[in-house]
DOMAR-390976 format. One record per residue (C-alpha): residue in three letters; z, y, x. Coordinates in steps of 0.02 Angstrom, whole numbers, padded with zeros to 5 digits, always signed. Layout:
ALAZYX;...
This chain:
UNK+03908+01288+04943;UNK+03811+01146+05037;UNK+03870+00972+05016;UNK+03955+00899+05193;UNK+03899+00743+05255;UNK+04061+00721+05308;UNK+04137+00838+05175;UNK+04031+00812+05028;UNK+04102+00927+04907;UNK+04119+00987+04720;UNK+04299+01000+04618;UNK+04427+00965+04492;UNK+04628+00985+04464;UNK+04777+00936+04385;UNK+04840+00827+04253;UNK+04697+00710+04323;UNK+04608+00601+04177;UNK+04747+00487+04111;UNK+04715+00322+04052;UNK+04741+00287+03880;UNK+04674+00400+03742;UNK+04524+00504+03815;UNK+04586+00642+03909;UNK+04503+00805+03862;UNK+04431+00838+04033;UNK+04469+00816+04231;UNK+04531+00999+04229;UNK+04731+01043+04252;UNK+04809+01079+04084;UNK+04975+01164+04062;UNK+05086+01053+03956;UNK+05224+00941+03970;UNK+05200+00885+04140;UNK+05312+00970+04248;UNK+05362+00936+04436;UNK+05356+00981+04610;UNK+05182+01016+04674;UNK+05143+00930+04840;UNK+04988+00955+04948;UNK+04896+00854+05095;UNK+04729+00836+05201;UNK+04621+00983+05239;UNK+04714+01131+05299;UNK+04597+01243+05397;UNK+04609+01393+05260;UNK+04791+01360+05204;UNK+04763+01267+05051;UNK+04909+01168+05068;UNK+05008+01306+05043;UNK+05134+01272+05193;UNK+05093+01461+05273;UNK+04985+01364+05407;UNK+04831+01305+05449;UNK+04874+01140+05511;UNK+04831+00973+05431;UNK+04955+00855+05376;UNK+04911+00664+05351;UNK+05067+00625+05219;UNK+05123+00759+05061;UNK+05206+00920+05092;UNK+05297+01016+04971;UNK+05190+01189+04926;UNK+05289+01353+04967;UNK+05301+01409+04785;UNK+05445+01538+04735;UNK+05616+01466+04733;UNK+05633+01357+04567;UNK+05442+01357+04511;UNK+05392+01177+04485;UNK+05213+01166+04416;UNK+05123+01103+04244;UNK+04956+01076+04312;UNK+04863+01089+04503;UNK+04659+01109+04558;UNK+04580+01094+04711;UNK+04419+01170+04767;UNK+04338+01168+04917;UNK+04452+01270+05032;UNK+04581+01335+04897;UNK+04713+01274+04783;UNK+04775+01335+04607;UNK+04929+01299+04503;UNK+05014+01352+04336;UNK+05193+01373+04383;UNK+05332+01328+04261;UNK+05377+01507+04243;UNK+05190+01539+04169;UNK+05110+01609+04300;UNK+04963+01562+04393;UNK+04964+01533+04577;UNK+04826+01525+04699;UNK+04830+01481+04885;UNK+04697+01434+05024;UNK+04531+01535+05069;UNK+04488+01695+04968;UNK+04320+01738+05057;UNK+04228+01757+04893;UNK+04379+01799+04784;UNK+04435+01656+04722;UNK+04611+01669+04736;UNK+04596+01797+04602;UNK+04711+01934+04658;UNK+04601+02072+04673;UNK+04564+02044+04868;UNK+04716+02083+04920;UNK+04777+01969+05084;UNK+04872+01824+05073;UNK+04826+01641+05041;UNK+04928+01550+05161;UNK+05031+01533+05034;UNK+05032+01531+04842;UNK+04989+01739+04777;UNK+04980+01768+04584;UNK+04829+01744+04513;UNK+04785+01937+04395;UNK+04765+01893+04246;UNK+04762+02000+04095;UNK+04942+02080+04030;UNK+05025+01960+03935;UNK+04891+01819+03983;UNK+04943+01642+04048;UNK+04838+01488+04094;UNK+04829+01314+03981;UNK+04702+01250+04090;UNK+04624+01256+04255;UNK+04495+01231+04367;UNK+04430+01240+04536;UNK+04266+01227+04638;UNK+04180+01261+04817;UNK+04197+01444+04781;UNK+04251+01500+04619;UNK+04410+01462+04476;UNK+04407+01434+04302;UNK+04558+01491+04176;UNK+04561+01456+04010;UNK+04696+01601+03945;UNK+04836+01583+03814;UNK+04724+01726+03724;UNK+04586+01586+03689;UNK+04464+01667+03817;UNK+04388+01593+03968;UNK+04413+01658+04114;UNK+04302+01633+04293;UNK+04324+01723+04469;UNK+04251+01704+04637;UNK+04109+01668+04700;UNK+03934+01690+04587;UNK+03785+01661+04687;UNK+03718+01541+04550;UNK+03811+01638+04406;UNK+03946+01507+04398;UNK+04071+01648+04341;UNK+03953+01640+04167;UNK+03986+01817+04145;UNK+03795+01881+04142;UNK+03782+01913+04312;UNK+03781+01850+04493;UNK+03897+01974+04578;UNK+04063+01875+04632;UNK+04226+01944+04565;UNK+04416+01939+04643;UNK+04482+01961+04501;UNK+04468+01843+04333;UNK+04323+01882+04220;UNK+04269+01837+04035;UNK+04156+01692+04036;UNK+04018+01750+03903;UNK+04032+01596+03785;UNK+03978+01619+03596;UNK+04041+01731+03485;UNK+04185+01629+03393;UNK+04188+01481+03505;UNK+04349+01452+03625;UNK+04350+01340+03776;UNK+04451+01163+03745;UNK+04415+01072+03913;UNK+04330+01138+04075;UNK+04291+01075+04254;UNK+04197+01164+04396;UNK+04055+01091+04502;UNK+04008+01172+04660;UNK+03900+01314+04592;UNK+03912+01280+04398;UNK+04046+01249+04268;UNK+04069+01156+04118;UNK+04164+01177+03963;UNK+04189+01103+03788;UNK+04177+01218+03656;UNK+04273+01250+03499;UNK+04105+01221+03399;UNK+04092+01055+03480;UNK+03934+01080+03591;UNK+03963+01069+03771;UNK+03904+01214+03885;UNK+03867+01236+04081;UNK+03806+01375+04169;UNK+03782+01411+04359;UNK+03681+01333+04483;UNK+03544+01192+04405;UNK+03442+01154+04576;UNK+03469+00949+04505;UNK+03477+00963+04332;UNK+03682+00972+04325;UNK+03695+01111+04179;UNK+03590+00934+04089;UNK+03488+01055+03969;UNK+03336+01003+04036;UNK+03271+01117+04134;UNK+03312+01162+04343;UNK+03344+01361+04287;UNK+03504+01427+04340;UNK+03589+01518+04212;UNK+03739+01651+04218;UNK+03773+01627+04055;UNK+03838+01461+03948;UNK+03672+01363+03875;UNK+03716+01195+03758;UNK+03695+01032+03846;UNK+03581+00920+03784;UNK+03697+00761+03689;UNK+03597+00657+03605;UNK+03613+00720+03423;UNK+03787+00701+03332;UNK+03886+00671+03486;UNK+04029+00782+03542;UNK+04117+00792+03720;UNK+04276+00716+03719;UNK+04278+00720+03926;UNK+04208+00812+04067;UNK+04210+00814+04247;UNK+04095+00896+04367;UNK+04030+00825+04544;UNK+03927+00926+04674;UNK+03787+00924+04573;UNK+03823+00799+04440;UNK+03910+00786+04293;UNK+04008+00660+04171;UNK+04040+00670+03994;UNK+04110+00524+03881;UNK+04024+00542+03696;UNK+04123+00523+03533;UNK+04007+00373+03521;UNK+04074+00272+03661;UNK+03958+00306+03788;UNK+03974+00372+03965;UNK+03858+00511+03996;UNK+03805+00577+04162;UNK+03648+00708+04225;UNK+03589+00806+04378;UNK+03577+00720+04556;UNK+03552+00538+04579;UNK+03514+00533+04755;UNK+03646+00418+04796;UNK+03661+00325+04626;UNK+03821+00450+04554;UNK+03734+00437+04385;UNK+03767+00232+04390;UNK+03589+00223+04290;UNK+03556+00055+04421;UNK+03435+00166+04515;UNK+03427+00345+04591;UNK+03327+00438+04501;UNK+03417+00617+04443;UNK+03409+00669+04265;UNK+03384+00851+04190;UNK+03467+00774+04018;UNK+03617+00647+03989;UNK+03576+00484+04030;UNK+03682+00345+03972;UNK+03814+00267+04107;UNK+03803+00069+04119;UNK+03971+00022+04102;UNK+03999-00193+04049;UNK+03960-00219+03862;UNK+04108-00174+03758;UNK+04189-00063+03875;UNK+04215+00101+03855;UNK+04302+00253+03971;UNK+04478+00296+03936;UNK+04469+00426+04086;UNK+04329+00475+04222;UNK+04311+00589+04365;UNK+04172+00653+04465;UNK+04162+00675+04652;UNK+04032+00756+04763;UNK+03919+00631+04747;UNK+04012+00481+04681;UNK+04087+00446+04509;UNK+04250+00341+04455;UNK+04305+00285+04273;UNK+04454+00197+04205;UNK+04375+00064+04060;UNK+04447+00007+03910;UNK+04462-00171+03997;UNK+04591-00100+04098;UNK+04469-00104+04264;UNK+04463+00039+04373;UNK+04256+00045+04393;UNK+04176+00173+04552;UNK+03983+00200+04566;UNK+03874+00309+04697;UNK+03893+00342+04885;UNK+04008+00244+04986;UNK+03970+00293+05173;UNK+04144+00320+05192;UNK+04226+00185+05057;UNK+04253+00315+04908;UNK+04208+00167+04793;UNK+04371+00075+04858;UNK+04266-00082+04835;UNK+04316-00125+05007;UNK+04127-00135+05064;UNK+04038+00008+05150;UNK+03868-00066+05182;UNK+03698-00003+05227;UNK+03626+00071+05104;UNK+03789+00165+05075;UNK+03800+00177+04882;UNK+03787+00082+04742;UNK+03713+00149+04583;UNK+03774+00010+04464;UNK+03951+00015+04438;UNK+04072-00085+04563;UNK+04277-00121+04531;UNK+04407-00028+04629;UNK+04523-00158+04726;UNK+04665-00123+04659;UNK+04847-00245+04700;UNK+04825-00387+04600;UNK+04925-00340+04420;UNK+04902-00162+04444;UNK+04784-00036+04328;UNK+04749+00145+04362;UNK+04837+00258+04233;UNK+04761+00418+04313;UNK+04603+00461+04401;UNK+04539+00571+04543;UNK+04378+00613+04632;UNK+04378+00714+04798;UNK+04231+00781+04910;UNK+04229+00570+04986;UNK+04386+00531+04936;UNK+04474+00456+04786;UNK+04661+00431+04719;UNK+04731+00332+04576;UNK+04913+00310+04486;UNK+04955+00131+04460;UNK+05051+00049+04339;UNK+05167+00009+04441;UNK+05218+00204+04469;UNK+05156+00212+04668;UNK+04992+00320+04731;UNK+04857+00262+04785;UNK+04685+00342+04882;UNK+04531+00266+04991;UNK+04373+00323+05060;UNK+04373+00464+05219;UNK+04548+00491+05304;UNK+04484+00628+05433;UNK+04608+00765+05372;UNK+04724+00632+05295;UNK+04687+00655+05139;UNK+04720+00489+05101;UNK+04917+00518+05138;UNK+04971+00393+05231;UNK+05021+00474+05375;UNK+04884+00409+05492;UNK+04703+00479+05504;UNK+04526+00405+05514;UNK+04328+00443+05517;UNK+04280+00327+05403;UNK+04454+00305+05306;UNK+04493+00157+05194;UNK+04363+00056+05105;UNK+04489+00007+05000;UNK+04653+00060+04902;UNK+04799+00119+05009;UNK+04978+00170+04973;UNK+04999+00364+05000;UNK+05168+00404+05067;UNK+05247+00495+04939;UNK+05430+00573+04990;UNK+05582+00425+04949;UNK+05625+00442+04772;UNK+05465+00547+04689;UNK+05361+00463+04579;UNK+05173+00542+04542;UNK+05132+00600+04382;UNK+04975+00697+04377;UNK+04867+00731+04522;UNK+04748+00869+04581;UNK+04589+00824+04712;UNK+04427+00960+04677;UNK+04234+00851+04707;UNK+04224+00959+04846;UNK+04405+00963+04912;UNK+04455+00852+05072;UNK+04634+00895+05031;UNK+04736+00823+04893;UNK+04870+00885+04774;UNK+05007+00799+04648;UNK+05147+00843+04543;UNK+05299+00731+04581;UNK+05425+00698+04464;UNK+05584+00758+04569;UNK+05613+00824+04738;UNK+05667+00701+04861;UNK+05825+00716+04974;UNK+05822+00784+05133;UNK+05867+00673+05260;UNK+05845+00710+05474;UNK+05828+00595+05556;UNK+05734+00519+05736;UNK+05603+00417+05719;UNK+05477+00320+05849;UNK+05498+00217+05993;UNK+05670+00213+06065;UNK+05640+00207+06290;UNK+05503+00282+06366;UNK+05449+00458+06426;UNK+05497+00606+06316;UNK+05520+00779+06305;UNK+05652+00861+06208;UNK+05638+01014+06123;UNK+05760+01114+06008;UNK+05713+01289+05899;UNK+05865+01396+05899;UNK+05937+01532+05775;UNK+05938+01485+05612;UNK+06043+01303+05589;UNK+05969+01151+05519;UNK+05785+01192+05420;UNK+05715+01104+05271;UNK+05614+00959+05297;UNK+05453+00984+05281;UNK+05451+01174+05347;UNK+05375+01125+05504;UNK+05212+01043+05566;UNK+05187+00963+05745;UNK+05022+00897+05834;UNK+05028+00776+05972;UNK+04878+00840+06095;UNK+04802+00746+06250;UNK+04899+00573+06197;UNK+04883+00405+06242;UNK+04976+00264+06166;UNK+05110+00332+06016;UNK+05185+00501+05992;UNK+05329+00545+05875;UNK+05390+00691+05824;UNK+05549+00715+05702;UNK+05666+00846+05676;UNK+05860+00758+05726;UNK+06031+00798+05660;UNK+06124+00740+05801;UNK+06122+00775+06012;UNK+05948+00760+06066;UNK+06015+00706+06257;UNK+06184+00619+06263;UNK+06276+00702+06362;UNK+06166+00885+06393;UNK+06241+00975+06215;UNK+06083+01091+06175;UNK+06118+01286+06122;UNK+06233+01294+05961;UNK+06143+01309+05809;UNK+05992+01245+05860;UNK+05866+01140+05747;UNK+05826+01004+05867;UNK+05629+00913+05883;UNK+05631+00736+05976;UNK+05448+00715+06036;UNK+05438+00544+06097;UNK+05281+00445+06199;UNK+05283+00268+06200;UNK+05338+00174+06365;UNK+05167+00158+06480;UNK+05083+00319+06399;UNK+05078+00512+06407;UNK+05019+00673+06333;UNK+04976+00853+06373;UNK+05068+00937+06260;UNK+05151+00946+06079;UNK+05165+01098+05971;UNK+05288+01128+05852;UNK+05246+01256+05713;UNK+05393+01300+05615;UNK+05367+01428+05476;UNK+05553+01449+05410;UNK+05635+01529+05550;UNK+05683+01717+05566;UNK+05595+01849+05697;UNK+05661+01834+05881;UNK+05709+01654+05893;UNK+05707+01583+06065;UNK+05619+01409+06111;UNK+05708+01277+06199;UNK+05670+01153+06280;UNK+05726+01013+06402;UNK+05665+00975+06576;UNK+05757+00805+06603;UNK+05921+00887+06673;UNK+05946+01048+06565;UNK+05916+01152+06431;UNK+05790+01286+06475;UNK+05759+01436+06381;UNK+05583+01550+06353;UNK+05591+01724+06280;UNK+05595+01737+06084;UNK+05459+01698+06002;UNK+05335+01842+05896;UNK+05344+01793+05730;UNK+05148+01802+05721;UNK+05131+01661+05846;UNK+05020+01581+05794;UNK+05015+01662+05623;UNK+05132+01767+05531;UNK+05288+01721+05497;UNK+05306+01552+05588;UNK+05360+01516+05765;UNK+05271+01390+05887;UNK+05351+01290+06017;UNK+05261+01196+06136;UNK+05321+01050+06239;UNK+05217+00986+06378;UNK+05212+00839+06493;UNK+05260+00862+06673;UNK+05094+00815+06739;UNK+04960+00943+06715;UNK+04793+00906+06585;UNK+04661+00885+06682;UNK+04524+00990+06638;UNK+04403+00966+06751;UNK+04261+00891+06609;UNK+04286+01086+06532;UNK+04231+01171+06685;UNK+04057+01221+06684;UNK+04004+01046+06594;UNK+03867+01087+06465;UNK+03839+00965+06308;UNK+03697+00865+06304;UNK+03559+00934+06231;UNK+03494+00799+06102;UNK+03485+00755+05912;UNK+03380+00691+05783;UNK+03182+00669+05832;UNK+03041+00750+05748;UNK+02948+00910+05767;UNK+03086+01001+05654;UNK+03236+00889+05671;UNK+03400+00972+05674;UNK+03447+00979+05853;UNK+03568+01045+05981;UNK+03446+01148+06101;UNK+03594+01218+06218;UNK+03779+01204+06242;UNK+03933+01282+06352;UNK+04094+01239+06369;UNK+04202+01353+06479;UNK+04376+01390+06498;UNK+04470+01573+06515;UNK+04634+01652+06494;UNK+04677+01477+06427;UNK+04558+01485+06297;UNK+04409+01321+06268;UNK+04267+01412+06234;UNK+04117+01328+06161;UNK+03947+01392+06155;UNK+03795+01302+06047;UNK+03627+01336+05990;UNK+03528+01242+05867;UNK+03346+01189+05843;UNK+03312+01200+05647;UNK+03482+01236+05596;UNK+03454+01269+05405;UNK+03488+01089+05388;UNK+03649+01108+05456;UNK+03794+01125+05357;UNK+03940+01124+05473;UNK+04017+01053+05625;UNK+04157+00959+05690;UNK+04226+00956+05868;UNK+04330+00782+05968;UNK+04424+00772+06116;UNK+04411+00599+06145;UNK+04454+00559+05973;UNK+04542+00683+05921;UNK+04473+00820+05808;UNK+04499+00975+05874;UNK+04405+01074+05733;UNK+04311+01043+05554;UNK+04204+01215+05525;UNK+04085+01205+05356;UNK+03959+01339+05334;UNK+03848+01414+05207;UNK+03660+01392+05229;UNK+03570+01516+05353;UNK+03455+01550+05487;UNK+03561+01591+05618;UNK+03532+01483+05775;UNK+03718+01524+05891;UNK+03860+01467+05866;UNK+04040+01480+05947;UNK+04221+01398+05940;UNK+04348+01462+06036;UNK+04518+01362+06035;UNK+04710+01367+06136;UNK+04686+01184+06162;UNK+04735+01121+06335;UNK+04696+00955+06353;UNK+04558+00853+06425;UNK+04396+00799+06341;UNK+04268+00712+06341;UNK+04218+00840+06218;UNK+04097+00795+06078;UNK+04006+00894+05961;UNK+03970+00822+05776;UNK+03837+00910+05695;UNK+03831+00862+05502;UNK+03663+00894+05430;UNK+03625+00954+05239;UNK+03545+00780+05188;UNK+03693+00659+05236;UNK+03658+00651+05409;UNK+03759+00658+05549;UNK+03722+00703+05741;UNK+03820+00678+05871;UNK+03806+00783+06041;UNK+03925+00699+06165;UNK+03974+00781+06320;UNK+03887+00733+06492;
């Protein structure tokens, strides 16, 4: 998959690197870890494992089985994996090359069982743009998903949906492994580390650019071993048994923290302070993070969107000598992450942290943001859960975590206490979990709230008997179009309710496939109808980079039937272009990535009612960005 300039990608998963003695690799390990696996950010293929699609800016419990907690999480791109506590494997999220490993059957919204082999459970895993590693309680290594580059290592480059033996040496077992975007890594038995897949920068670091479906021997300088691993876009980390940092494959934005960007084909040493070595390190799509032996949390590479956590995101947007994470004063990073342009750290003083982009809110702290935090911010972890391992892919623009306990569930209203708002109350079922439902706030202006409420919604107008009951609030001065209410624990045939301002009004019962199966939507709107007028007939802008073979928009439509936006683009020179993403004012309506091709149309078509203006971000293969504003 193509890096994202707003989504640069590659992998990794859970236990993250822990500080301390070396951790064997940034790859999930079974062990004695075990808690509650919790998921935020990106949700546009389900890989949060709620049985939506819909973001969420703070952690959500994952819909695993009644009484599975988890031993160790990954992230790719657009999927999720897990080893549950009762030994098997879970996968959730996108499976359009196979890599939820369950032989292509549907599902993915939320977590299927991974096939393994008879008798076969996972020790360690790992997840990338397209594809999953598995290393088996059998000693083999297994790979599934996509193989365009022959990341699977299996000898060929013809994906799989179901796990496959990785062809490593006769004799030699996989200790560690971590997944790039097209290539993996793993350390062997025999001590030699191998990589195989995709080598377009020199990331399998056996000097040469050949792909390779099967494992080849990285090139260590002679008589070091791997102790760690972790795999970026296209670069890779490995600390030595000597000490050193190692890194290889793309430099373009200084990820290799050689103090310049040039890419190597062969391990180059890391420049970490004299004396200092790293007790943990992580790779993200193209920037790098290690926890020293000083104690200092140290960042290198690109920083357009304040992955270093330095709290500086100047021109020229990376750094390629290494810089020092702002942590609190007194606080040192026990565990390590690295996400597509985002980054998360344990502290010593037992709270989460994550910086760099927010536009999915994948930082976790409940708000959302282009450009994110430049520096360390508290994730808002549920009262009384404490993180213990953590699970962000180099690609992913979600993140995952195991929390020691469950917290209580407590309903209650939240937000401003006067001003306009709408009422609205699911019926049916009695009180639901918290956490089982996921709201959106469309068309706003100033503050909107939305909590579920254990008591009366209206003094004085008692709503339908057991009803669950949403307060959306606005704050006093401002309005909105419309809120919608997704609620994925309620039975078929529920009916929506909601109130007018005198009385309870009811709508037929909801299809249990609205919008999706198995959850039911309820929309509240304001009284005043969204103006739509800028949808109408009102093309984009044509516009964009210059040059003769600049990426550009050459036509757009936007258009309006049956309820449905409808947008219409073609672009000039699109092979640069790696996906889009689509604002109503602000507001992101829509994140699409895509695969590298020659095909010139596209199309989005969306329920969303409210007004625009509507613009069109572009995001182009080499970091760029162009934006396409509406007239």
């Amino acid at each position: 998959m193509i890096r994202v300039l707003l989504l640069i990608l590659a992998l990794g998963a859970i236990p993250a690197a822990i500080g301390g003695p070396l951790a064997a690799s940034a790859t999930g390990s079974g062990g004695s870890i075990t808690g509650s696996a919790y998921a935020w950010g990106d949700n546009s293929d389900g890989q949060l494992g709620e049985g939506n699609t819909t973001n969420s800016t703070t952690p959500l419990a994952v819909r695993l089985p009644a009484g599975v907690q988890v031993t160790a999480m990954a992230a790719g791109a657009s999927h999720s994996l897990a080893i549950g506590s009762d030994g098997k494997l879970y996968a959730w999220g996108s499976n359009n090359s196979g890599q939820l490993g369950n032989g292509g059957r549907p599902g993915g919204l939320t977590p299927v069982l991974v096939s393994l082999p008879a008798g076969v459970t996972a020790t360690a895993i790992a997840a990338a743009d397209h594809h999953s590693l598995a290393i088996g309680s059998d000693g083999n290594l297994y790979a599934w998903g996509g193989n365009l580059s022959g990341e699977l290592g299996n000898g060929s480059t013809t994906q799989s949906n179901v796990p496959a033996l990785v062809h490593l040496p006769v004799g030699v077992t996989a200790t560690a492994i971590a997944a790039g975007a097209q290539y993996s890594l793993a350390i062997g038995s025999d001590g030699n580390l191998y990589a195989w897949g995709d080598n377009y920068a020199g990331q399998l670091g056996n000097g040469s650019s050949a792909q390779s479906n099967v494992p080849t021997i990285v090139s260590l300088p002679a008589g070091v071993t791997p102790m760690a691993i972790a795999a970026g876009f296209e670069h890779s980390l490995a600390s030595g048994s000597d000490g050193n940092l190692y890194a290889w494959g793309s430099n373009n934005n200084g990820q290799l923290g050689t103090g310049n960007t040039t890419s190597s084909h062969v391990p180059v040493t890391v420049l970490l302070p004299v004396g200092v070595t790293a007790t943990a390190i992580a790779a993200g799509s193209s920037h790098s993070l290690a926890i020293g032996s000083d104690g200092v949390l140290y960042s290198w590479g690109y920083n357009y969107f304040g992955q270093l956590g330095d709290g500086s995101r100047n021109f020229p947007y990376y750094n390629t000598t290494l810089q020092v994470v702002s942590l609190p004063a007194g606080v040192t990073a026990t565990a390590i992450e690295a996400g597509d342009i985002h980054s998360l750290a344990i502290g010593s003083d037992g709270a989460l942290y994550a910086w760099g982009d927010n536009h999915y809110g994948e930082l976790g702290n409940g708000t959302v943001a282009i450009y994110g935090n430049p520096t360390p911010a508290l994730v808002s972890l549920p009262t009384g859960s404490t993180p213990v391992a953590l699970g962000i892919g180099s690609e992913a623009a979600h993140s995952l975590a195991i929390l020691s306990s469950a917290p209580a569930v407590t309903a209650s209203q939240t937000g401003t206490s006067d001003g306009t708002q709408a009422n609205a109350s699911v019926g049916g079922t009695g009180p639901d979990t918290a956490g089982s439902y996921t709201a959106t706030a469309f068309g706003t202006s100033g503050s909107v709230t939305v909590a579920q409420y254990a008591g009366n919604p209206v003094a004085g107008t008692p709503p339908p008997s057991g009803a669950n009951y949403f307060d959306v609030k606005v704050s006093p001065g401002n309005t909105f179009t419309s809120v919608q209410i997704v609620d994925c624990n309620l039975g078929t045939g529920n009916t929506i309710y909601w109130y007018d301002g005198a009385a309870w009004q009811a709508s037929t019962p909801l299809s249990p496939n609205v919008p999706q199966a198995g959850c039911d939507t309820l929309t509240v709107s304001s009284t005043s109808s969204p103006n739509l007028s800028q949808l109408t007939g009102t093309p984009f802008a044509a516009g964009g980079a210059t040059g003769p073979t600049a990426a550009r928009v050459s036509a757009a439509h936007a258009s309006r039937h049956a309820g449905v936006l409808s947008l219409t683009w073609r672009m000039a020179h699109s092979r640069n272009v790696v996906g889009f993403n689509l604002y109503a004012g602000t507001l992101r309506l829509n994140a699409h990535l895509l695969p590298v091709h020659r095909s010139v149309s596209y199309a989005f078509h969306t329920h969303w009612s409210g007004a625009g203006p509507y613009t069109l971000q572009v995001l182009l293969r080499d970091g760029g960005m162009l934006i396409v504003p509406a007239r």
